[in-house]
C-alpha positions as CSV (number, residue, x, y, z in Angstrom):
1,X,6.3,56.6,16.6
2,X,8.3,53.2,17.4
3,X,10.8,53.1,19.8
4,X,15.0,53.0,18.7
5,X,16.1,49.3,18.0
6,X,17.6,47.6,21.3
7,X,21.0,47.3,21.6
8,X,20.6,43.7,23.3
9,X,19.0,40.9,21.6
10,X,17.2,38.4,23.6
11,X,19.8,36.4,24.8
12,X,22.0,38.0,27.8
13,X,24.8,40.0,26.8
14,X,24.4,39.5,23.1
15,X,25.1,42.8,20.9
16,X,23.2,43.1,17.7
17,X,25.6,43.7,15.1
18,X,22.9,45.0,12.4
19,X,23.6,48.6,14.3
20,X,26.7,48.8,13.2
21,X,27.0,49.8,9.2
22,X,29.3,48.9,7.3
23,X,31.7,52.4,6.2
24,X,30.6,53.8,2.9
25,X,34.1,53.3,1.3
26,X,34.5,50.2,1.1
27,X,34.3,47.8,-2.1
28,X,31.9,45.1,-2.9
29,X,34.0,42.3,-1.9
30,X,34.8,44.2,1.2
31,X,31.6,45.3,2.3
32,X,30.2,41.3,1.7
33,X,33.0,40.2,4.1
34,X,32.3,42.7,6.5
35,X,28.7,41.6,6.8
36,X,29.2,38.2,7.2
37,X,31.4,39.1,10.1
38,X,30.3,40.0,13.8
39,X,32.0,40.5,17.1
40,X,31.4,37.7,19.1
41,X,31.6,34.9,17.0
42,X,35.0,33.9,15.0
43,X,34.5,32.7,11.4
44,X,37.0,30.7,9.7
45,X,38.3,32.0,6.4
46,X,37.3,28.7,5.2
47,X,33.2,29.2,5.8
48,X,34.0,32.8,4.4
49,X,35.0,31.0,0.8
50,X,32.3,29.3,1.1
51,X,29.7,31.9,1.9
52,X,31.1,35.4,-0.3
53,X,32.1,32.4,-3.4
54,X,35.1,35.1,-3.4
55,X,38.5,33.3,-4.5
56,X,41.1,32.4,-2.2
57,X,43.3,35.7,-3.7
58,X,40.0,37.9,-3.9
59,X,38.8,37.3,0.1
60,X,42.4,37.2,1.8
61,X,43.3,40.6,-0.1
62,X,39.9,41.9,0.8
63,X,40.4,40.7,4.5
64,X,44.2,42.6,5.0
65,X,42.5,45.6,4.0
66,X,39.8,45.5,6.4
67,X,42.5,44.5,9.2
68,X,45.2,47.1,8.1
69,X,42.1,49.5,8.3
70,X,41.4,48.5,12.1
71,X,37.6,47.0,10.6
72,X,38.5,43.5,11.6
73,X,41.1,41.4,14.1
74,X,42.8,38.0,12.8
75,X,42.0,35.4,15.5
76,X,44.7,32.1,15.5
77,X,43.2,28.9,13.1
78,X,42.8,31.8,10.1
79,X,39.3,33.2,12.0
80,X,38.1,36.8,12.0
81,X,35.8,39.0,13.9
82,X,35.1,42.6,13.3
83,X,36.5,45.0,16.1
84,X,34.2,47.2,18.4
């Protein structure tokens, strides 16, 4: 039997995000965003176009309702991380 997944990665203080799933009701475009997103580090909206090849309407729609549904936080300079 092999032991649960760590919590920490192998840098200090560094939370693995792959623990945390992404909620079952959410849409495609939703869940994409979510995935890409983690809680430490910030990612523009900009390298969010680039990587879910979402339109500009399609990922900022997608990204209220992930921050009206307390998923992710809108950082100043259009970044977002997901919340704890």
């Amino acid at each position: 039997m092999l032991p649960p997944p760590s919590k920490k990665s192998k840098k200090k203080g560094e939370l693995v995000d792959q623990l945390q799933l992404a909620p079952s009701d959410l849409s495609d475009h939703e869940r994409a965003i979510f995935k890409l997103l983690s809680t430490d580090t910030p990612q523009q909206i900009d390298a969010l176009v680039e990587s879910t090849k979402l339109s500009i309407p399609q990922l900022t729609s997608a990204l209220l309702t992930l921050e009206m549904r307390e998923l992710i936080r809108a950082l100043p300079g259009k970044c977002f991380v997901r919340k704890l």
